[in-house]
N, C-alpha and C positions, 0 to 999 in steps of 0.2 A: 218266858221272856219275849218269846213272838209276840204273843199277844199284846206286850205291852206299848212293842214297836208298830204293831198296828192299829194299836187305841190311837196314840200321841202320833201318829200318819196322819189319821181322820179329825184329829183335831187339828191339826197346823192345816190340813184343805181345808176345813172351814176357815179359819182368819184370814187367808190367804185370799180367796172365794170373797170373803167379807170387807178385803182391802182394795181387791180389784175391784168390787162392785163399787166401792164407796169412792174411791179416788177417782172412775171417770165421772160419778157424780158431782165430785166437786170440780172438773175440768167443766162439765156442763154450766154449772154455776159461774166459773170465773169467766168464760167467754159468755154468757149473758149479760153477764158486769158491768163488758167493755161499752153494751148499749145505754147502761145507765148514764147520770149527770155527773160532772168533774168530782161533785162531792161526795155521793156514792163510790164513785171508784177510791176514790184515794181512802174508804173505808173499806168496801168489799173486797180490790184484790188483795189488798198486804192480806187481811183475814184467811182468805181461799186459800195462797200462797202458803201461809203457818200452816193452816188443818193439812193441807195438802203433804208438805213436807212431814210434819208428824206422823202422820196415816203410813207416807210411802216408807222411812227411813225406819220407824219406831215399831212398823207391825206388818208390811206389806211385802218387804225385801227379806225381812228375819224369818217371816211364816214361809217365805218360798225356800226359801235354804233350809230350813227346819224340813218342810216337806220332801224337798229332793234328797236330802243326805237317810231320812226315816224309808224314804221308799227305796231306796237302794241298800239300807241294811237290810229289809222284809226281802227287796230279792236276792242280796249275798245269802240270808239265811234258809231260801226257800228258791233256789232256781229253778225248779221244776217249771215254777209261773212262768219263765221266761220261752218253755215250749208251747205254754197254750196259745190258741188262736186269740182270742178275747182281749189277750196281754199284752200281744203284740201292736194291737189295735189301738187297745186303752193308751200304751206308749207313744203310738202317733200322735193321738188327740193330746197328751202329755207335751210331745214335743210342739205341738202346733200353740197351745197354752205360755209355753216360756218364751216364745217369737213373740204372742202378746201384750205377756210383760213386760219385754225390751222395749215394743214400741210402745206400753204406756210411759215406760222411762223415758224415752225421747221425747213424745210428747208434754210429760213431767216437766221435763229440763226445758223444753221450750216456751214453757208457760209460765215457768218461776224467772223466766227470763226477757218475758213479754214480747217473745219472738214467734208465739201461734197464729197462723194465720187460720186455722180448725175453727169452725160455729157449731155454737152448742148442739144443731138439731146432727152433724158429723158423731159429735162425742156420744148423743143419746143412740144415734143406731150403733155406736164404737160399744156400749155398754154394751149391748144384747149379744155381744158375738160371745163374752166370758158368758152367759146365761146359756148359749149352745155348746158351750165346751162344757157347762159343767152339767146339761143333761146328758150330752154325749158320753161323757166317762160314768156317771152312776149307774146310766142304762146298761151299759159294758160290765161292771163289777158288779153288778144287782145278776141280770140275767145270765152273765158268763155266756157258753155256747147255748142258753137255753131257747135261742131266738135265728129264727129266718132270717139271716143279713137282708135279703133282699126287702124283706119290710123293714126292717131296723132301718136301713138306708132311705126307705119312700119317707117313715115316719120322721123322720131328721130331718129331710127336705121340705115337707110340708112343715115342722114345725118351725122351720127357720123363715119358710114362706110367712105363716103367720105371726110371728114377731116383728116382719118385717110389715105386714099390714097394717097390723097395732100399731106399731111405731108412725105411718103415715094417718090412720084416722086419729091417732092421740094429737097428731100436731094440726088436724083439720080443725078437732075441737079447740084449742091453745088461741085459735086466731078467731 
């Protein structure tokens, strides 16, 4: 029965994973919107607003509760994890992950409610921070203790460095 608690774990982090990615994409879109013409908007945002709402209510809120209530059974069933080093860690990056879901919910609420004052090029570096939590925890549960923190930690820092590069030559090419 473990096992099956931790299939159906790894599958609700994906959709979940797949919900945060997609929904600050469509944040990105709707505040692009606002620079469109009268007639565009009053077709883009109602759209954005629907995909948006569906994405977050229908698959993005359900997978995250799916996921925390799946990962709390695997560690009622299994608390040993709860003394490795690796787990304690991986549970940081966990808790630092649901502080960003809140705030995509706030941002969510403020957008379906045309009260964002956020620009798109805000949302696209906002996206890359779920891309750093979700290398951050795989590295963690792939390698377990098999890894020098102290490069775990350069290698996370330069990769954030470079997403964050990417992000500024993507928007050099854009213009």
């Amino acid at each position: 029965m473990y096992q099956i608690f931790v299939a159906l774990h790894l599958i609700f982090i994906v959709t979940w994973f797949a919900g945060l990615f997609y929904i600050v994409r469509l944040f990105v879109y709707q505040a692009e919107s606002i620079s469109k013409s009268k007639e565009a908007q009053e077709i883009l945002i109602p759209q954005y607003k629907l995909m948006s709402k569906r994405l977050w209510y229908g698959i993005t809120w359900p997978s995250f509760v799916l996921t925390l209530i799946l990962g709390t059974t695997i560690l009622c069933l299994n608390p040993s994890l709860l003394h490795t080093y690796f787990m304690k860690i991986k549970l940081g990056f966990v808790f630092g992950l649901i502080i960003y879901q809140l705030l995509c919910h706030r941002y969510f609420l403020q957008l379906q409610r045309d009260q964002s004052k956020k620009s798109s090029s805000f949302f696209r570096v906002w996206n890359e921070i779920a891309t750093l939590f979700l290398v951050a925890i795989i590295f963690l549960i792939v390698l377990k203790s098999h890894v020098n923190w102290i490069y775990a930690v350069i290698g996370f820092l330069l990769f954030g460095i470079g997403l964050m590069l990417a992000i500024k030559i993507y928007k050099k090419i854009r213009q």
